[in-house]
C-alpha beads as a LAMMPS data file, in Angstrom:
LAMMPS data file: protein, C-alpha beads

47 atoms
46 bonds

1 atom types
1 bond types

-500.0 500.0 xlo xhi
-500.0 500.0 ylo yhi
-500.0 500.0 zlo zhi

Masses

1 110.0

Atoms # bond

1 1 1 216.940 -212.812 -414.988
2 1 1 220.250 -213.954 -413.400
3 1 1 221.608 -211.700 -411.076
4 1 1 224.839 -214.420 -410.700
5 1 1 225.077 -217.557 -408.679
6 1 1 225.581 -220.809 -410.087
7 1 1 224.914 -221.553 -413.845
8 1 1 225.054 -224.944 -415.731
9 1 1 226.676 -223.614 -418.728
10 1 1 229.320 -221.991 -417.015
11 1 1 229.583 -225.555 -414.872
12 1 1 229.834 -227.444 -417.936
13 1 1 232.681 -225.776 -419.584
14 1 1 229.934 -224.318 -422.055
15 1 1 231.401 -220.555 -421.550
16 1 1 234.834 -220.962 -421.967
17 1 1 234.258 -223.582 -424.859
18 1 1 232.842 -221.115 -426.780
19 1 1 235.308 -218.399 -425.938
20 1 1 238.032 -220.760 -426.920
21 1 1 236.400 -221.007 -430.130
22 1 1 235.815 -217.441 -430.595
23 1 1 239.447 -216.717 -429.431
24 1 1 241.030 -219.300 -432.259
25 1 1 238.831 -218.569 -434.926
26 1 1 238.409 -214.742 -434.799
27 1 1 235.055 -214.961 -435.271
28 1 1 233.056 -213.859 -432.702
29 1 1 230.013 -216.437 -431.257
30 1 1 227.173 -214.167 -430.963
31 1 1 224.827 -212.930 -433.615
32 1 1 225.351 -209.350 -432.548
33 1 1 229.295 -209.647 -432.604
34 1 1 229.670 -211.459 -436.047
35 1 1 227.192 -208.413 -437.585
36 1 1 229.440 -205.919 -436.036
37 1 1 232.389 -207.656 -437.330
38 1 1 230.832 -208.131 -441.069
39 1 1 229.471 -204.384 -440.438
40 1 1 233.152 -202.974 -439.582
41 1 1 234.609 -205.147 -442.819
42 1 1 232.298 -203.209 -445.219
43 1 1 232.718 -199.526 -443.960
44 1 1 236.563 -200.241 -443.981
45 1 1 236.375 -200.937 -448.221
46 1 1 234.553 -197.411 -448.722
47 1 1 237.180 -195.061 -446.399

Bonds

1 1 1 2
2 1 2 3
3 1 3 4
4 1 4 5
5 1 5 6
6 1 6 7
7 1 7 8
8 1 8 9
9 1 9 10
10 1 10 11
11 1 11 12
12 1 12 13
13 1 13 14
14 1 14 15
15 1 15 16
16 1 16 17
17 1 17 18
18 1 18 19
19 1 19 20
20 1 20 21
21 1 21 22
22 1 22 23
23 1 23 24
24 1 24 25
25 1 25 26
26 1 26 27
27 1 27 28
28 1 28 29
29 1 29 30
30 1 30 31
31 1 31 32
32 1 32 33
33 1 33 34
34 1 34 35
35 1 35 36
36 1 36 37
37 1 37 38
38 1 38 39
39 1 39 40
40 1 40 41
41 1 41 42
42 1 42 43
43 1 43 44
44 1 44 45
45 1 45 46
46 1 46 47
């Protein structure tokens, strides 16, 4: 587990890449996010 400190992805640009990404798009990067996104969609058509 990393309890913070250095890390190569964050060194690389690899975070804020893919926040960038997220940002522009609207669609979120992670698994979890874009099923809570698709999940939020389809309640919203049966209110």
């Amino acid at each position: 587990m990393n309890r913070g400190g250095w890390s190569w992805k964050r060194q690389l640009g690899v975070t804020s890449a893919k926040r960038r990404v997220s940002r522009a798009t609207g669609i979120p990067w992670t698994k979890s996010g874009r099923q809570r996104k698709v999940g939020a969609a389809f309640w919203k058509l049966f209110k």
